[in-house]
mmCIF file of the N, C-alpha and C atoms, coordinates in Angstrom:
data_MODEL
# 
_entry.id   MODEL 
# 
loop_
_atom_site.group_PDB 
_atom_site.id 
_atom_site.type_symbol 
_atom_site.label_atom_id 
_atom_site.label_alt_id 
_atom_site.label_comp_id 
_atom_site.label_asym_id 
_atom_site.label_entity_id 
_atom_site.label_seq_id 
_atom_site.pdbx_PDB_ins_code 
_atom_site.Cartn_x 
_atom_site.Cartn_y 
_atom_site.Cartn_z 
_atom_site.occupancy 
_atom_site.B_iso_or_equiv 
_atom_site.pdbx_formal_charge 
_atom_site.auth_seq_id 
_atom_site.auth_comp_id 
_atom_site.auth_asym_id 
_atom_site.auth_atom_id 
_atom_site.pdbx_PDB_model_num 
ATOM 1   N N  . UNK A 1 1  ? 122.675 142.942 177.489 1.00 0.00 ? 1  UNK A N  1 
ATOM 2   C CA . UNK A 1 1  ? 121.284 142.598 177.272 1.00 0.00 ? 1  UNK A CA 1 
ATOM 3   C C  . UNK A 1 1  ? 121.023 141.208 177.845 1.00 0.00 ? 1  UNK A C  1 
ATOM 4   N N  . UNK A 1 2  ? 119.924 140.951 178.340 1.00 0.00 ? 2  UNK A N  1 
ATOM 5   C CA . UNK A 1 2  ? 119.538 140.061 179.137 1.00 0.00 ? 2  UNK A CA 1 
ATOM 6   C C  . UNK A 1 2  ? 118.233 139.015 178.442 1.00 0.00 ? 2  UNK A C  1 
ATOM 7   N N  . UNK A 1 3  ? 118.598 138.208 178.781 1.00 0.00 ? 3  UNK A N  1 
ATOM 8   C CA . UNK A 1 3  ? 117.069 137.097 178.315 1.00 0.00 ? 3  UNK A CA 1 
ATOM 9   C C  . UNK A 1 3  ? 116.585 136.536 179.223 1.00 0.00 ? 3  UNK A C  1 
ATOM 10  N N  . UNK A 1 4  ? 115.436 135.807 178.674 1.00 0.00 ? 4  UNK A N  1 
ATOM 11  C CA . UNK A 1 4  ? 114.650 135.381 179.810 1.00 0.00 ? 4  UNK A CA 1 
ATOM 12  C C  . UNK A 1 4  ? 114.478 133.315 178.805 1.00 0.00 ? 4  UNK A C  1 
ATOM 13  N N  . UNK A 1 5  ? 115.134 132.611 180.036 1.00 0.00 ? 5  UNK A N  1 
ATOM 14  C CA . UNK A 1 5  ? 115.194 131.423 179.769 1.00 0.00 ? 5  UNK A CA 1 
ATOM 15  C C  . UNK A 1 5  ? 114.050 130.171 180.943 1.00 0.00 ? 5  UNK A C  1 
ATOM 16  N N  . UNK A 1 6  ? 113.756 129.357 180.343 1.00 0.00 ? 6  UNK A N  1 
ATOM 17  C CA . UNK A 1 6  ? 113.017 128.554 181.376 1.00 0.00 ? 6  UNK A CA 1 
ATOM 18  C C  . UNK A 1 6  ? 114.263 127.250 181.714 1.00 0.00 ? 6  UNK A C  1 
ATOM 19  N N  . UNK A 1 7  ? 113.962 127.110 182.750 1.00 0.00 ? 7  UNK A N  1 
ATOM 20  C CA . UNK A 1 7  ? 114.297 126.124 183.848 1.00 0.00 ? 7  UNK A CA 1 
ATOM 21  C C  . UNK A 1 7  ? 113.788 124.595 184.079 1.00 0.00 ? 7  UNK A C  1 
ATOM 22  N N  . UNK A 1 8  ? 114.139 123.491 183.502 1.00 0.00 ? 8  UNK A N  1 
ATOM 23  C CA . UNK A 1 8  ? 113.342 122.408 183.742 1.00 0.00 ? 8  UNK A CA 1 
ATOM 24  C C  . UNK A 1 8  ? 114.110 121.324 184.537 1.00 0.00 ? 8  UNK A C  1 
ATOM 25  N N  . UNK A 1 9  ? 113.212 120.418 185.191 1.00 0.00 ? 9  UNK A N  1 
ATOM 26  C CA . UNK A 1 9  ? 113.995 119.560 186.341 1.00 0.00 ? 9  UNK A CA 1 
ATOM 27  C C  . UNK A 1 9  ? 114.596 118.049 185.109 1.00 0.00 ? 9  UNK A C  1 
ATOM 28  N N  . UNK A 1 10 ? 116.167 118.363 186.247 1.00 0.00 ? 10 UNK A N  1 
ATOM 29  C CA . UNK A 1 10 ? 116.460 116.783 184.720 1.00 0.00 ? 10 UNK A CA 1 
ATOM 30  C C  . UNK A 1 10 ? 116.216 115.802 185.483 1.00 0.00 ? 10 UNK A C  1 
ATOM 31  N N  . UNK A 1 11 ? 115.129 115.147 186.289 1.00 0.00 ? 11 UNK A N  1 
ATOM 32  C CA . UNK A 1 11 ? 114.659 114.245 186.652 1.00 0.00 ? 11 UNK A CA 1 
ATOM 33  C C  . UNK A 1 11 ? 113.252 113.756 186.044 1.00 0.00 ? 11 UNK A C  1 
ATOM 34  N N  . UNK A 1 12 ? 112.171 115.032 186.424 1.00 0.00 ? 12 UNK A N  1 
ATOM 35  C CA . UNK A 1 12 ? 110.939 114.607 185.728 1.00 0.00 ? 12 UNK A CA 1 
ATOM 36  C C  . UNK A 1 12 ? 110.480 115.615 184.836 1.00 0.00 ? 12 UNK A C  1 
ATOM 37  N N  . UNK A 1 13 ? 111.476 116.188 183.979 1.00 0.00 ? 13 UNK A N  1 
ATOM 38  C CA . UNK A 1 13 ? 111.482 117.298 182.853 1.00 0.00 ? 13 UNK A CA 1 
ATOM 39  C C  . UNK A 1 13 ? 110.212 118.439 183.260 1.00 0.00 ? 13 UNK A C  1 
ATOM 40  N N  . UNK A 1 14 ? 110.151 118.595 184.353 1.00 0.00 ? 14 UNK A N  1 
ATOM 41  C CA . UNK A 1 14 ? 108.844 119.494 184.333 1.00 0.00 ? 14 UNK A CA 1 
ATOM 42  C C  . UNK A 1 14 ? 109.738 121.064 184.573 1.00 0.00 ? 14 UNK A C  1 
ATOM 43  N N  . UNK A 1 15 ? 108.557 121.507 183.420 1.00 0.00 ? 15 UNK A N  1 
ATOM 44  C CA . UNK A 1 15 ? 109.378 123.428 183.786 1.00 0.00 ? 15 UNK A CA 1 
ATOM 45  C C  . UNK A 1 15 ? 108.665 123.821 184.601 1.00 0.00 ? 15 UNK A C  1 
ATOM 46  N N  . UNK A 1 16 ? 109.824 124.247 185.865 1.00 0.00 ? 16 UNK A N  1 
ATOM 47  C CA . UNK A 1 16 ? 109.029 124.783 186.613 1.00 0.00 ? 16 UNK A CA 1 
ATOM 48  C C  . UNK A 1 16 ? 109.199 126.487 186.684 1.00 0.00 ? 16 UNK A C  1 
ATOM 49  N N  . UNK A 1 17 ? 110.583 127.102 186.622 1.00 0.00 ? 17 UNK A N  1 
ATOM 50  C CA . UNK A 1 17 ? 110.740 128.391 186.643 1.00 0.00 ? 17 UNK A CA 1 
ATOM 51  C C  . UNK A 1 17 ? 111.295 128.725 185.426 1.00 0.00 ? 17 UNK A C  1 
ATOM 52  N N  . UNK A 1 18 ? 111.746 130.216 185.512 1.00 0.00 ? 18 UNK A N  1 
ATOM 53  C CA . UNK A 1 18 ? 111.866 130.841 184.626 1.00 0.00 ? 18 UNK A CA 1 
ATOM 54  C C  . UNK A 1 18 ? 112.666 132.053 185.171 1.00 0.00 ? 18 UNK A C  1 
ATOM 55  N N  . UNK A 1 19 ? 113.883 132.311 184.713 1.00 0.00 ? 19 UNK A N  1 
ATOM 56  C CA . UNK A 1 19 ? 115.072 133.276 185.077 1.00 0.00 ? 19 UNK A CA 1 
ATOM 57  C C  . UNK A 1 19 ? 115.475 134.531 183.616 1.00 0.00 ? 19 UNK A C  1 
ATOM 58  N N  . UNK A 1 20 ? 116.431 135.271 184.416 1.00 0.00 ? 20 UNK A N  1 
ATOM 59  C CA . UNK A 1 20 ? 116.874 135.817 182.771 1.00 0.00 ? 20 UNK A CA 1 
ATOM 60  C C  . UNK A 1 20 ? 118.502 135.946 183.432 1.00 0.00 ? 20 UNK A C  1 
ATOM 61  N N  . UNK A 1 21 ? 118.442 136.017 181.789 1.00 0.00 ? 21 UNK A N  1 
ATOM 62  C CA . UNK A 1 21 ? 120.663 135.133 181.726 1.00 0.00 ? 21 UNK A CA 1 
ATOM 63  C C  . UNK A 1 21 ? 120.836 136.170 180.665 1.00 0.00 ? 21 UNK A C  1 
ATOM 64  N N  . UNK A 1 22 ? 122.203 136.985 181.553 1.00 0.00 ? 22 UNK A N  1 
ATOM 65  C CA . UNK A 1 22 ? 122.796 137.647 180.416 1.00 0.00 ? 22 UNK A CA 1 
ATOM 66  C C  . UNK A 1 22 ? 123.517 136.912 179.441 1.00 0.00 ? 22 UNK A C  1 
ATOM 67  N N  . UNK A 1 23 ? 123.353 137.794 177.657 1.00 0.00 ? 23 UNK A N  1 
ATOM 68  C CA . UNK A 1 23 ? 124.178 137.482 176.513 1.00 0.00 ? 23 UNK A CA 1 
ATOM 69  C C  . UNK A 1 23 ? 125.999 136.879 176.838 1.00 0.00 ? 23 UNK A C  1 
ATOM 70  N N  . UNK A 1 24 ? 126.495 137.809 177.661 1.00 0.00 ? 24 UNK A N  1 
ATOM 71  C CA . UNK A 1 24 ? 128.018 137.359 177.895 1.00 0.00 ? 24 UNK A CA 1 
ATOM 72  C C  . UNK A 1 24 ? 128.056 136.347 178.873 1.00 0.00 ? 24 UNK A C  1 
ATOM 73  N N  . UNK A 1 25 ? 127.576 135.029 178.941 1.00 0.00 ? 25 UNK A N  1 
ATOM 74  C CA . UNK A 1 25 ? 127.811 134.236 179.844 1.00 0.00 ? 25 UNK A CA 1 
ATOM 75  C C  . UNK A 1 25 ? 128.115 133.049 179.090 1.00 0.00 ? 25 UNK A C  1 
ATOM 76  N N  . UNK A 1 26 ? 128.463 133.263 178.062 1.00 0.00 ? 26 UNK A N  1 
ATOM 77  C CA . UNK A 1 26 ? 128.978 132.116 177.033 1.00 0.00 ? 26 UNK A CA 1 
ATOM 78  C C  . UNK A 1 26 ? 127.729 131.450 176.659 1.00 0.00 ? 26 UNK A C  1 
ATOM 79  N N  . UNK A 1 27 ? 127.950 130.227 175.694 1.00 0.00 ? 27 UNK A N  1 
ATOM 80  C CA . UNK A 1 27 ? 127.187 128.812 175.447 1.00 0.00 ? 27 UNK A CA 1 
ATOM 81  C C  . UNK A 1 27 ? 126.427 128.087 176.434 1.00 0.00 ? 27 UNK A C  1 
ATOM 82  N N  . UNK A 1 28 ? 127.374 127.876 177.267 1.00 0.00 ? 28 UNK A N  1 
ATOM 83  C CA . UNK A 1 28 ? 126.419 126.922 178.189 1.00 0.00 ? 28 UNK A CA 1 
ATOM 84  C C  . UNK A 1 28 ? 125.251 127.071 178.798 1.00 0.00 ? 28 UNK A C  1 
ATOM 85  N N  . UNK A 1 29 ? 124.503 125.968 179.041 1.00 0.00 ? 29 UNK A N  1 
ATOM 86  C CA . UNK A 1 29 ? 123.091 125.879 179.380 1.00 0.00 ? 29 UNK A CA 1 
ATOM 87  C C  . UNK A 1 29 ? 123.691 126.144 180.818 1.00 0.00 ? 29 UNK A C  1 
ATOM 88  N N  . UNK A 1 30 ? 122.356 127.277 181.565 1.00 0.00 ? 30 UNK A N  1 
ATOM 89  C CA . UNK A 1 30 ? 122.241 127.239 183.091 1.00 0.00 ? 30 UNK A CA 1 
ATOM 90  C C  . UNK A 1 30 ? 121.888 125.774 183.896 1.00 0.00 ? 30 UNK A C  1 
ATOM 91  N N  . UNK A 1 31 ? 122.597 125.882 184.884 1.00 0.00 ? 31 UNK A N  1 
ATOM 92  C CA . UNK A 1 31 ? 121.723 124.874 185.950 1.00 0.00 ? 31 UNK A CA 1 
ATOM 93  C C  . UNK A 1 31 ? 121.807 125.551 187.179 1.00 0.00 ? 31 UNK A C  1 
ATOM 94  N N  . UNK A 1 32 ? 120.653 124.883 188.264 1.00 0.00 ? 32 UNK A N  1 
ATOM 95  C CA . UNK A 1 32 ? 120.810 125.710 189.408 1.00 0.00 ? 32 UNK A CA 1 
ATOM 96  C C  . UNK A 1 32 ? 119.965 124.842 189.943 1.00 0.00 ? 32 UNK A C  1 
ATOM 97  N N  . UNK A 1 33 ? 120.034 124.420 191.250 1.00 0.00 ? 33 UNK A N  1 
ATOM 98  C CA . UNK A 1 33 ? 119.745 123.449 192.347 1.00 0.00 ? 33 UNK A CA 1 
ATOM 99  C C  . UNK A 1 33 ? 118.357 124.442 192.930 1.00 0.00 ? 33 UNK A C  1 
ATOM 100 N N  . UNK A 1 34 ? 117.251 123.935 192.364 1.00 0.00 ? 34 UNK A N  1 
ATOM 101 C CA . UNK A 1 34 ? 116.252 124.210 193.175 1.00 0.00 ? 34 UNK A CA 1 
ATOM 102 C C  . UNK A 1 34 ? 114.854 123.755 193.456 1.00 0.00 ? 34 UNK A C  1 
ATOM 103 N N  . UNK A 1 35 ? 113.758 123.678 194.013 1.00 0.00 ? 35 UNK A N  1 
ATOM 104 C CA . UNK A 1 35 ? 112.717 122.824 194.133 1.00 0.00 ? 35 UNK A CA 1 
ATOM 105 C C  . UNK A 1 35 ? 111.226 122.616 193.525 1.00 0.00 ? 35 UNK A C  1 
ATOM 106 N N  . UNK A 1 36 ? 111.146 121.389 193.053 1.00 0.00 ? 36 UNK A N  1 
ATOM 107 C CA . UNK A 1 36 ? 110.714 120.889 192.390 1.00 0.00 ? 36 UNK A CA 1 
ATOM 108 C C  . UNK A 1 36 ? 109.481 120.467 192.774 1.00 0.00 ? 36 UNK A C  1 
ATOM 109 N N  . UNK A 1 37 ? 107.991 120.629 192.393 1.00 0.00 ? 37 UNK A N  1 
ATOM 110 C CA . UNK A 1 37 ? 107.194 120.173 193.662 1.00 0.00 ? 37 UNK A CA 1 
ATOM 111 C C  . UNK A 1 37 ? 106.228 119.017 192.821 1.00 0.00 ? 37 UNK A C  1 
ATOM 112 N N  . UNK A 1 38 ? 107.455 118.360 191.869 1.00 0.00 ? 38 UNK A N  1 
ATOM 113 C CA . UNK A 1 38 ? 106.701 117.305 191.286 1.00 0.00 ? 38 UNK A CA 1 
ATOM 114 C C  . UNK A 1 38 ? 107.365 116.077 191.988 1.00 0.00 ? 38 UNK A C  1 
ATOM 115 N N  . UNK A 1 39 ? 108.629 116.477 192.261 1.00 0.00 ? 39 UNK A N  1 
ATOM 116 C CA . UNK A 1 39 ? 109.942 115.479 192.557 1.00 0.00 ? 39 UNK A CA 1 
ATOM 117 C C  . UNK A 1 39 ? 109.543 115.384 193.893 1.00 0.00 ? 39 UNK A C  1 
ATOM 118 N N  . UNK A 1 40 ? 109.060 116.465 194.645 1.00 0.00 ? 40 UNK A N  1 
ATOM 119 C CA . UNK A 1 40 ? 108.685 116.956 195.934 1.00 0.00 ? 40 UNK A CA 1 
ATOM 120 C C  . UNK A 1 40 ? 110.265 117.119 196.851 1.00 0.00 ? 40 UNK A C  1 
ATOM 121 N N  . UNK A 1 41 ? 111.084 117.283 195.937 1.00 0.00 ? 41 UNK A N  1 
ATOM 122 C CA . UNK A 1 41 ? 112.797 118.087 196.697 1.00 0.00 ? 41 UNK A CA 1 
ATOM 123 C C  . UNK A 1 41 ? 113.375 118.756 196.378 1.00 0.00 ? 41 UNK A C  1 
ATOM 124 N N  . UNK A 1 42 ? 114.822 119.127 196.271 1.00 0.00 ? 42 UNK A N  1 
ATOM 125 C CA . UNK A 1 42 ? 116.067 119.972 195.320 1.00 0.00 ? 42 UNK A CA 1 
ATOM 126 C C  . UNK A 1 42 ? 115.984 118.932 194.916 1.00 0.00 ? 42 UNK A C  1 
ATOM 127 N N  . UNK A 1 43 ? 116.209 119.657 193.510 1.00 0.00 ? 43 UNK A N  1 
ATOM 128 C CA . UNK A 1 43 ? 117.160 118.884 192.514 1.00 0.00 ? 43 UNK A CA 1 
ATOM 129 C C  . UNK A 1 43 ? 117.632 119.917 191.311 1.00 0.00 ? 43 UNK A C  1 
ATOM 130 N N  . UNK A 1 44 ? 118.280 119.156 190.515 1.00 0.00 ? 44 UNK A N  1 
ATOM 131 C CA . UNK A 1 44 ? 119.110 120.224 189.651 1.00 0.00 ? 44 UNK A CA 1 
ATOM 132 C C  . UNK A 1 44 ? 118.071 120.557 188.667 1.00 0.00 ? 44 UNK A C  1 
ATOM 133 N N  . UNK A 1 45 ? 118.184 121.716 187.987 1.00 0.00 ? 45 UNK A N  1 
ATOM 134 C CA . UNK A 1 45 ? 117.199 122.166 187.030 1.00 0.00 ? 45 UNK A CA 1 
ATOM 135 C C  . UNK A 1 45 ? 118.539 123.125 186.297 1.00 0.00 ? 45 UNK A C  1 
ATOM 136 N N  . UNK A 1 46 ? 117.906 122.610 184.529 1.00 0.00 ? 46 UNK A N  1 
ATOM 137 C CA . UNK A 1 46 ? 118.760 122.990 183.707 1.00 0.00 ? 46 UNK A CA 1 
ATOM 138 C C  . UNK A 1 46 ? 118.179 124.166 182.432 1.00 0.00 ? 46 UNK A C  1 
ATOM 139 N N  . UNK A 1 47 ? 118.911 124.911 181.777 1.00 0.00 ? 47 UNK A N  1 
ATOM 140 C CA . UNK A 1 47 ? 117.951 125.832 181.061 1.00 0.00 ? 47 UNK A CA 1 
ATOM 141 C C  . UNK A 1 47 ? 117.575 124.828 179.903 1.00 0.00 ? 47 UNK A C  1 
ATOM 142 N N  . UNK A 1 48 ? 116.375 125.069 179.143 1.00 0.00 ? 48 UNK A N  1 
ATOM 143 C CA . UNK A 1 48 ? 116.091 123.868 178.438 1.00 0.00 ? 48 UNK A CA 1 
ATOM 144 C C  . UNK A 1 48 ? 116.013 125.175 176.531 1.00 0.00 ? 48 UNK A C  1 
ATOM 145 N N  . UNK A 1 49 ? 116.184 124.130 175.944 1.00 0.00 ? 49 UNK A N  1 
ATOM 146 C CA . UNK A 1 49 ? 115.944 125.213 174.576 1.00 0.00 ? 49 UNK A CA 1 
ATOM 147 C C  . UNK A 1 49 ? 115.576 126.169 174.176 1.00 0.00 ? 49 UNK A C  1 
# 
């Protein structure tokens, strides 16, 4: 079973996307390098609460 988590930049906390993360992928929070059009670049974006 799968969820659906949001994505926020750990530079200027803005959520920008929104993914879904399967149950068996343990604890850890996602991150994933992608663009930000507040930062106006890549940057890392982490799953947020």
């Amino acid at each position: 079973m799968s969820k659906k988590v949001v994505l926020s930049c750990k530079d200027c906390h803005a959520r920008n996307y929104t993914t879904m993360k399967t149950d068996n992928t343990g604890s850890e929070r996602l991150t994933i390098k992608k663009y930000c059009k507040t930062c106006k670049g890549h940057t890392a974006h982490q799953e947020t609460k």
